[in-house]
C-alpha positions as CSV (number, residue, x, y, z in Angstrom):
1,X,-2.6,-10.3,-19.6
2,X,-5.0,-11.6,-22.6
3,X,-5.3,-13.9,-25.0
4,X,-7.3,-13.8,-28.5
5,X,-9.5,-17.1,-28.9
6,X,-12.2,-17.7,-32.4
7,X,-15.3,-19.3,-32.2
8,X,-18.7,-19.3,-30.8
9,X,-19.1,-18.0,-26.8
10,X,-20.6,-19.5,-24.3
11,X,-24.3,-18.7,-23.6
12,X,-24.5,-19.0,-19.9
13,X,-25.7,-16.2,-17.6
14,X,-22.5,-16.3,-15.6
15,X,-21.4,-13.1,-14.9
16,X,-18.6,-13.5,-12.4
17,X,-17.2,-16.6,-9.8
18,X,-15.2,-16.7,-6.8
19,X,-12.5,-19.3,-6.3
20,X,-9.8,-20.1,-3.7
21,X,-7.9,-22.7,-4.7
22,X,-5.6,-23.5,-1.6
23,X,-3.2,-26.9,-1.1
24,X,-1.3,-27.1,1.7
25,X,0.0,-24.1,2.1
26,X,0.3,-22.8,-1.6
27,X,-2.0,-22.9,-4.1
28,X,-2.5,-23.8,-8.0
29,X,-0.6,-21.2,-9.9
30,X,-2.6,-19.4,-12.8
31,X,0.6,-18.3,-15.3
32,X,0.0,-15.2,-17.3
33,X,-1.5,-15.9,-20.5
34,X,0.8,-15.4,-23.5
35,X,0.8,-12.6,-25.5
36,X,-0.2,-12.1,-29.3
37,X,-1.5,-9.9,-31.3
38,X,-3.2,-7.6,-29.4
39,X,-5.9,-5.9,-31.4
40,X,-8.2,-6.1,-33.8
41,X,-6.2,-6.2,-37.5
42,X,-7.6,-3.2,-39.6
43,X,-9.2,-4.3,-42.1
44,X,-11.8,-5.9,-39.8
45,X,-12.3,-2.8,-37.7
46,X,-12.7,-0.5,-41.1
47,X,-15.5,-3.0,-41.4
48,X,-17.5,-2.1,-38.5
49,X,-19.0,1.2,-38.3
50,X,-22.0,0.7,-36.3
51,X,-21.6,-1.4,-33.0
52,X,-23.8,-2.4,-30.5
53,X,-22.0,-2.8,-27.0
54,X,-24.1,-5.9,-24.7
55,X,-23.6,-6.7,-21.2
56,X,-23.0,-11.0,-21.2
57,X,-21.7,-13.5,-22.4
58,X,-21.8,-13.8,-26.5
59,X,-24.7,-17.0,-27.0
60,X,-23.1,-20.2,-28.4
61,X,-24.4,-22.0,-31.6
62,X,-27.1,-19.5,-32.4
63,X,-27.5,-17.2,-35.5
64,X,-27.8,-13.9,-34.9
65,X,-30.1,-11.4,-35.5
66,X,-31.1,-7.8,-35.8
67,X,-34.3,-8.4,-34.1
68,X,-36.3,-10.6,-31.1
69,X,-38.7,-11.9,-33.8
70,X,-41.0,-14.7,-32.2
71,X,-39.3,-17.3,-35.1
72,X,-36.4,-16.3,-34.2
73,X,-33.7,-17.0,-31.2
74,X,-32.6,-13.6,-30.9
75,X,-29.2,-12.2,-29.8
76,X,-29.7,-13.6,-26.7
77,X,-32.3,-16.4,-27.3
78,X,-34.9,-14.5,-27.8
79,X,-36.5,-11.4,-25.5
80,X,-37.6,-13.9,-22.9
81,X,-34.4,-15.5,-22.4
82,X,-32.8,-12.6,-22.9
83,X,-34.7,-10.7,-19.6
84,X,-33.8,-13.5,-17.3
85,X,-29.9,-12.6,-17.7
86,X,-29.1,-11.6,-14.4
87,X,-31.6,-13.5,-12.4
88,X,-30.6,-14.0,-8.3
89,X,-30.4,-17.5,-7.2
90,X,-29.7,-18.4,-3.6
91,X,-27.1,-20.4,-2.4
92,X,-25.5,-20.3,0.8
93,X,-21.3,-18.9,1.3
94,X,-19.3,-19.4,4.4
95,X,-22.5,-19.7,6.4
96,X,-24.3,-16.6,5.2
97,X,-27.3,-17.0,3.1
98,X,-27.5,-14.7,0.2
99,X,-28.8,-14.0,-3.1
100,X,-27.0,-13.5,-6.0
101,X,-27.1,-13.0,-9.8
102,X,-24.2,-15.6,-11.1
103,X,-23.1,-19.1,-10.0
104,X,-20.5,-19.2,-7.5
105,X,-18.3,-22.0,-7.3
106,X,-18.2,-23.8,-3.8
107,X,-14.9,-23.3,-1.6
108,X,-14.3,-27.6,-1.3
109,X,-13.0,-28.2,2.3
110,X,-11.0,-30.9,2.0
111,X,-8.3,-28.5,-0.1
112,X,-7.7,-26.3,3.3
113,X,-6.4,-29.8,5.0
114,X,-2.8,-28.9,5.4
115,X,-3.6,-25.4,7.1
116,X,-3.4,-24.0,10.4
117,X,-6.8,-23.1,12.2
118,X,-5.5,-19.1,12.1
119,X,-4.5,-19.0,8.5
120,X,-7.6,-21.1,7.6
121,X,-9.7,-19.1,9.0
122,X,-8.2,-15.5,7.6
123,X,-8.3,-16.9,4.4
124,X,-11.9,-18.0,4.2
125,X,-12.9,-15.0,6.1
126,X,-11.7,-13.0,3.3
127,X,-13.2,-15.2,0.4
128,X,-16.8,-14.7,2.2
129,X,-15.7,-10.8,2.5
130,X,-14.9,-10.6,-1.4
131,X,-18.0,-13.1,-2.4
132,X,-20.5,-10.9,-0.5
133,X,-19.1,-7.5,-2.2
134,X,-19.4,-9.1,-5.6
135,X,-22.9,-10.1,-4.8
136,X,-24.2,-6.6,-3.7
137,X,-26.8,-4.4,-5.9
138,X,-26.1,-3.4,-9.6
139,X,-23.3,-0.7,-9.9
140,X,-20.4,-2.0,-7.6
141,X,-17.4,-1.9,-10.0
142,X,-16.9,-5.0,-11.1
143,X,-20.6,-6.0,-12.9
144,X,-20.9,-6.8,-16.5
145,X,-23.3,-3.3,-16.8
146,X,-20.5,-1.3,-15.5
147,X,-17.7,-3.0,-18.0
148,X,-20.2,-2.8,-20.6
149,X,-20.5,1.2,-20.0
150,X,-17.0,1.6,-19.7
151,X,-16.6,0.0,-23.0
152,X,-18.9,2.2,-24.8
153,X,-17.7,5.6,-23.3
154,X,-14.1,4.5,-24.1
155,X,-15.2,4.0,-28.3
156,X,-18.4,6.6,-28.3
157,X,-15.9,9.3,-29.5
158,X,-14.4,7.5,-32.3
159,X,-14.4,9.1,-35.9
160,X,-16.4,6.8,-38.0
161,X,-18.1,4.5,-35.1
162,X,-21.7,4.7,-34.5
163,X,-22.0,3.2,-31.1
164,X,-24.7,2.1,-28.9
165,X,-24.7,0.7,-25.3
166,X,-27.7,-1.5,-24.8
167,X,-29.6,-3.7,-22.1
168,X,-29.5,-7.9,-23.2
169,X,-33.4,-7.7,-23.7
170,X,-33.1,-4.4,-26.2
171,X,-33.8,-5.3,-29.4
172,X,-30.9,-4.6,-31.5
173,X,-31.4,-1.7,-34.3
174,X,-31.7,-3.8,-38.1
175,X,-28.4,-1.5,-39.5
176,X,-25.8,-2.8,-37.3
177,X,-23.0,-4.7,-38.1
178,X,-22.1,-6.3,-34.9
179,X,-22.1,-6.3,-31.4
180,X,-19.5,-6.3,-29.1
181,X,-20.6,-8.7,-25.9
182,X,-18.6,-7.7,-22.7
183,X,-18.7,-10.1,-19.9
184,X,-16.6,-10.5,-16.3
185,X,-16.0,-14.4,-16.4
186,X,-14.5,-14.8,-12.7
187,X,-12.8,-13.6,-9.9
188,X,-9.2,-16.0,-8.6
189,X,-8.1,-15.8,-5.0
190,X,-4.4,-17.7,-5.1
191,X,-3.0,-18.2,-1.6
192,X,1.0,-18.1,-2.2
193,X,2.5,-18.7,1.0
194,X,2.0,-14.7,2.9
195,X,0.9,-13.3,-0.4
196,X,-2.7,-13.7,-2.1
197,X,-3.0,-12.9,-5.6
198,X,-6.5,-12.4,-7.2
199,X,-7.3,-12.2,-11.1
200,X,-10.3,-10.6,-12.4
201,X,-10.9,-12.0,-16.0
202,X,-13.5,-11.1,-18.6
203,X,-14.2,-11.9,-21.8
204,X,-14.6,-9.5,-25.3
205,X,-16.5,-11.2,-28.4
206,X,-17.2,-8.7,-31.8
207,X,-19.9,-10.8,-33.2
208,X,-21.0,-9.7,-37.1
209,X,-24.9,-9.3,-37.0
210,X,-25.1,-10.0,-40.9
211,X,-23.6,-13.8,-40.7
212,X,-23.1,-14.7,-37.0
213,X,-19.5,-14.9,-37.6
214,X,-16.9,-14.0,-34.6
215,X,-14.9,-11.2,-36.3
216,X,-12.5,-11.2,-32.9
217,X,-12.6,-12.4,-29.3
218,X,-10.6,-12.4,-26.2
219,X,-9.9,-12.7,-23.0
220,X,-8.7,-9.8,-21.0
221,X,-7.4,-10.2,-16.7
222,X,-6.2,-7.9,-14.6
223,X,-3.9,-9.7,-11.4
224,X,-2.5,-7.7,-8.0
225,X,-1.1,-9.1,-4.9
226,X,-0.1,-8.7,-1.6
227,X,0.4,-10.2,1.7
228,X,-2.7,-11.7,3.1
229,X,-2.5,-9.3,6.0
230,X,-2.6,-6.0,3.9
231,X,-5.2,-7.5,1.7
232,X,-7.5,-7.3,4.6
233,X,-6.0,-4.5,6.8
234,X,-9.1,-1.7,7.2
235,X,-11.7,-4.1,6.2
236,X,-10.3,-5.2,3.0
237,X,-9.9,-1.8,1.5
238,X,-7.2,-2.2,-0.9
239,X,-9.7,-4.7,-2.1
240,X,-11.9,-2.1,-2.8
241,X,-9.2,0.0,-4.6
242,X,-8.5,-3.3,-6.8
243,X,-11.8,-3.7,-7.6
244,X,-11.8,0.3,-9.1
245,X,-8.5,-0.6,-11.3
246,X,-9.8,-3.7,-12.5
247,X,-12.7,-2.3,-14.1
248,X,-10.9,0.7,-15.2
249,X,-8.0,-1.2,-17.0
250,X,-10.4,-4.1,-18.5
251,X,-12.9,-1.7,-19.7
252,X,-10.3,0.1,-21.9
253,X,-8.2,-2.8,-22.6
254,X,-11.2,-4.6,-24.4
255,X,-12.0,-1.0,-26.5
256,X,-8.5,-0.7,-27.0
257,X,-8.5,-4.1,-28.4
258,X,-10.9,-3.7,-30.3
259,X,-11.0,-0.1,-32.1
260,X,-8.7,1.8,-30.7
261,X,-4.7,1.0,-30.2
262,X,-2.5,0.8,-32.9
263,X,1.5,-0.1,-31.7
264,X,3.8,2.1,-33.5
265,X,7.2,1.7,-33.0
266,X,8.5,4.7,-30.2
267,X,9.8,5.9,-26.8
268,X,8.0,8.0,-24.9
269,X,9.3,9.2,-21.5
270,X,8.8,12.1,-19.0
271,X,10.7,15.1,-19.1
272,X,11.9,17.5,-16.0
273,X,10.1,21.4,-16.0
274,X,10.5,24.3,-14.0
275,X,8.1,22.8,-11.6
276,X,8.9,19.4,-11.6
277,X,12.5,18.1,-10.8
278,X,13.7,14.2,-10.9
279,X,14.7,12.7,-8.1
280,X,18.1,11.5,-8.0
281,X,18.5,11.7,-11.3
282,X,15.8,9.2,-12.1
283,X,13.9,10.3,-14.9
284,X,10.2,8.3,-14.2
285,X,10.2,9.9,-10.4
286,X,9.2,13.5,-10.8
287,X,9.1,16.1,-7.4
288,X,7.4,19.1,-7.0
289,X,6.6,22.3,-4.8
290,X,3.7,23.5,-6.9
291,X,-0.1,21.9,-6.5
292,X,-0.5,23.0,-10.3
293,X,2.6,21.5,-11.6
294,X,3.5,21.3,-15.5
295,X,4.2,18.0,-16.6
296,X,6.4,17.2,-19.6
297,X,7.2,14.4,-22.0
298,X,9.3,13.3,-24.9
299,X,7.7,10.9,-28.0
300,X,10.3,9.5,-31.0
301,X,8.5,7.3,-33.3
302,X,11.4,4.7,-34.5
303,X,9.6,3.6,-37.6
304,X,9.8,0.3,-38.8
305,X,5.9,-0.7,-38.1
306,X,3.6,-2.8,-39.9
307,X,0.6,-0.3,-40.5
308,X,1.7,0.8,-43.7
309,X,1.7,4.1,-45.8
310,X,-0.6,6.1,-42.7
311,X,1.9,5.4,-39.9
312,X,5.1,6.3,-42.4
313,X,3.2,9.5,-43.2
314,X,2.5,10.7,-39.9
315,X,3.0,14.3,-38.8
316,X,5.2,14.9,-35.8
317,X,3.5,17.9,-35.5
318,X,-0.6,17.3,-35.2
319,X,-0.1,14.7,-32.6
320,X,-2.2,15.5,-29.6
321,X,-1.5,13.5,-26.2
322,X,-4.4,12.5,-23.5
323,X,-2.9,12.6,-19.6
324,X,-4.0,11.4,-16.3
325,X,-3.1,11.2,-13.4
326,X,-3.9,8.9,-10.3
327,X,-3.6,8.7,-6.5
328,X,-3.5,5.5,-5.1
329,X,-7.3,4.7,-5.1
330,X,-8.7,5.8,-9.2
331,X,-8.3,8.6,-11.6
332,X,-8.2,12.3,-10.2
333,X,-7.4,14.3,-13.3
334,X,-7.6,14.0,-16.8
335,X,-7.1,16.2,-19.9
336,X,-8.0,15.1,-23.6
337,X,-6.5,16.0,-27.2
338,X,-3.6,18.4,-25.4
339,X,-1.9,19.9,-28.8
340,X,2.1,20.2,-27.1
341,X,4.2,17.7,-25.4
342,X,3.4,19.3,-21.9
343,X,0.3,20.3,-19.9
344,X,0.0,21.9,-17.0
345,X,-2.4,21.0,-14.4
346,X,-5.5,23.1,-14.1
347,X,-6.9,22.0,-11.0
348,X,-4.4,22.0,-7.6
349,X,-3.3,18.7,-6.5
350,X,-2.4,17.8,-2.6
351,X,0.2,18.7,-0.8
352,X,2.3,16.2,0.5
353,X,1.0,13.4,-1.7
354,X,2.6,10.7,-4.6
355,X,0.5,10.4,-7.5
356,X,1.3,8.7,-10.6
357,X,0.6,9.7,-14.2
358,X,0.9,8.9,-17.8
359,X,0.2,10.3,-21.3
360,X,-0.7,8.3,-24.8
361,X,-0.6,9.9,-27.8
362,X,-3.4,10.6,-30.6
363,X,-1.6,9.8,-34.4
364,X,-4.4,12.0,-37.0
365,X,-4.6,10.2,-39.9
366,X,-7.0,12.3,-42.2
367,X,-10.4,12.1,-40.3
368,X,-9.2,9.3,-38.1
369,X,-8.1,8.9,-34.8
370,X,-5.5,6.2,-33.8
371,X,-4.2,5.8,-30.1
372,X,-1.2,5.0,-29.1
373,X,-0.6,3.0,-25.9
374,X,-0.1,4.8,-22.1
375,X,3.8,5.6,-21.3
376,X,5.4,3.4,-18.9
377,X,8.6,3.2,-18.2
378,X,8.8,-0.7,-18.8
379,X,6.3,-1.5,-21.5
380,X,7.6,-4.6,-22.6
381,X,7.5,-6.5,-19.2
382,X,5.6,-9.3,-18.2
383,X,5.5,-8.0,-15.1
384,X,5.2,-4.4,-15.4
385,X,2.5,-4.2,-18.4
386,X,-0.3,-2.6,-16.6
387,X,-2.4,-5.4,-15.1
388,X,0.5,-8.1,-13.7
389,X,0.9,-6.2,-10.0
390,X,4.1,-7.0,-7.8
391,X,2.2,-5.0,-4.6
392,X,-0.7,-3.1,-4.7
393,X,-0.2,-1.3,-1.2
394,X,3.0,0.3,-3.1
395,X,0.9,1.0,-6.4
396,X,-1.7,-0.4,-7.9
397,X,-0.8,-2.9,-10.8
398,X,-2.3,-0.3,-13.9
399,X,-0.4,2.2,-12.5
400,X,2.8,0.7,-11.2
401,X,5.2,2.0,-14.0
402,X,3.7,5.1,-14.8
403,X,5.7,7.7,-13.8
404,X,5.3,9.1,-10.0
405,X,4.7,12.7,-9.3
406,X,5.7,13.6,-5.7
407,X,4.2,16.7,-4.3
408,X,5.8,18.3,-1.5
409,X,4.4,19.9,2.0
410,X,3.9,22.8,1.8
411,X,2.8,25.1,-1.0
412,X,4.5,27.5,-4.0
């Protein structure tokens, strides 16, 4: 769910919101964003070899520039300005006084008139519960330092890209060519009947150092829901599990945006092994007896895409694949550049556990890298692309479609 906007950003210090928006007993409906192009065109990423990755929001109406010169505004209006991104205010949420470092927009009480007392309550209970997690120290998942180093990990290893991950008060080296400003813009709480759905959004803006021109921006969200009840069942811990996937998927979507993903034309599915059989014939639900099972998968590229003379010259043969796998809580294994279409897993998984898992492969185009985009087994969906969930007790929304890897009890 993203959308690609131009123009100057916004130079506040937010960083992140809360809302609950609750009429009645439904809620205004936030409709997924629509689709477009979603990356960067080439010729402006060849264009870019040394980035600068920022925590914030890009600043609005203000030249850019390589250095915090006293003359000068600065990338972020200067050093001084710049420092006080990030500063705690105190305001006071569902009773509890508490400091935090972004505005938080006010739960109005009038909008809770047609609820019962119970459901009233529940629901603002867990607004305060949510509020107060985003509002704890620096390094809780969903910050704009955490997206910000996710960002730069995700592109450090890219042929060609010098890139750098800086605070907002850095000065910014005179030789690069533009920074990419990474900022979480809010966190939605939408009370549907049972279910609550809640949208983490950020935006992505690649700013060119030399001119102040916006090369590319966007807006990236990542949406899961689930009756009310499981939201908060164990002290809202498949909140907690959101909050890991959320940063995971919007960190890489934005570098994916940006520099990475290209969208050749292909099918790419799983394949059965000696150690993994499908169940019931379904070819995305994989079982296994062994804890180090071999996983296997099947690419045809279809041709037919946009790219030009690199993506019809691509050898079959020197494509490399990255795979992970998840439980139901984050990332548990991982395994880069893996030369064949099958890996098997070095590590032992758990008996008597689902996980889910995926592969993208890696097109070599002389000293490039391109990537391809995670196998799932519906791509095209609205509601199955990787950050639209339909219950995220079931499997969380990134996840969703990967394909499932049963393990069973016992061990081979």
């Amino acid at each position: 769910m993203h959308t690609q906007e131009r123009g100057e950003g916004n130079s506040s210090a937010l960083i992140a919101r809360v809302v609950l928006l609750v009429i009645g007993a439904t809620a205004a409906f936030y409709p997924a964003a629509a689709q477009s192009q979603s990356h960067m065109s080439e010729e402006l990423r060849s264009s870019v070899q040394k980035v600068v990755v920022l925590p914030g929001r890009s600043p609005a109406s203000q030249a850019t520039t390589g250095t915090y010169g006293k003359e000068s505004p600065g990338l972020l209006g200067g050093m001084q300005a710049g420092s006080r991104i990030g500063d705690g205010v105190s305001t006071d949420i569902g009773g509890i006084p508490i400091g935090i470092g972004f505005p938080i927009l006010r739960l109005p009480g009038m909008l809770f008139g047609g609820l019962s007392g119970k459901a009233k309550q529940e629901i603002q209970d867990f607004r305060d519960a949510l509020t107060a997690d985003l509002t704890k120290a620096t390094g809780k998942p969903l910050s704009n330092d955490a997206l910000a180093s996710d960002v730069f990990w995700s592109i450090w290893k890219i042929p060609d890209l010098d890139a750098k991950v800086f605070a907002p008060s850095t000065p910014i080296p005179n030789d690069t060519d533009a920074i990419l400003y990474v900022s979480l813009t809010d966190v939605t709480i939408n009370v549907q009947g049972k279910d609550a759905i809640i949208t983490t959004s950020a935006s992505a803006t690649l700013r060119r150092v030399s001119d102040g021109r916006d090369l590319y921006s966007s807006v990236v969200q990542y949406q899961d829901r689930d009756t009310l009840g499981n939201w908060t069942r164990n002290d809202n811990a498949l909140w907690r599990d959101y909050t890991n996937f959320a940063r995971h998927y919007i960190g890489r979507e934005i570098s994916a945006e940006v520099f990475k993903r290209v969208e050749l034309q292909y099918e790419l599915r799983p394949l059965e092994t000696d150690t993994v059989a499908r169940v019931k014939k379904n070819e995305w639900h994989g079982l296994s007896r062994s804890l180090i099972p071999t996983l296997a998968w099947e690419l045809k590229l279809l041709g037919s895409d946009s790219y030009g003379a690199w993506a019809s010259a691509i050898d079959e043969t020197d494509i490399s694949y990255d795979v992970e796998i998840y439980d139901m809580h984050q990332l548990v294994y991982s395994a880069s550049s893996v030369g064949e279409s099958r890996h098997t897993v070095v590590v032992e998984l758990e008996a008597c556990k689902k996980y889910r898992w995926s592969v993208r492969p890696l097109y070599r185009v002389g000293t490039d890298i391109k990537y391809g985009e995670w196998m799932r087994s519906n791509p095209g969906a609205s509601d199955g692309n990787g950050n639209i969930g339909r219950k995220v007790s079931e499997a969380p929304a990134y996840i969703q479609d990967f394909a499932s890897l049963q393990i069973k009890c016992g061990r081979r």
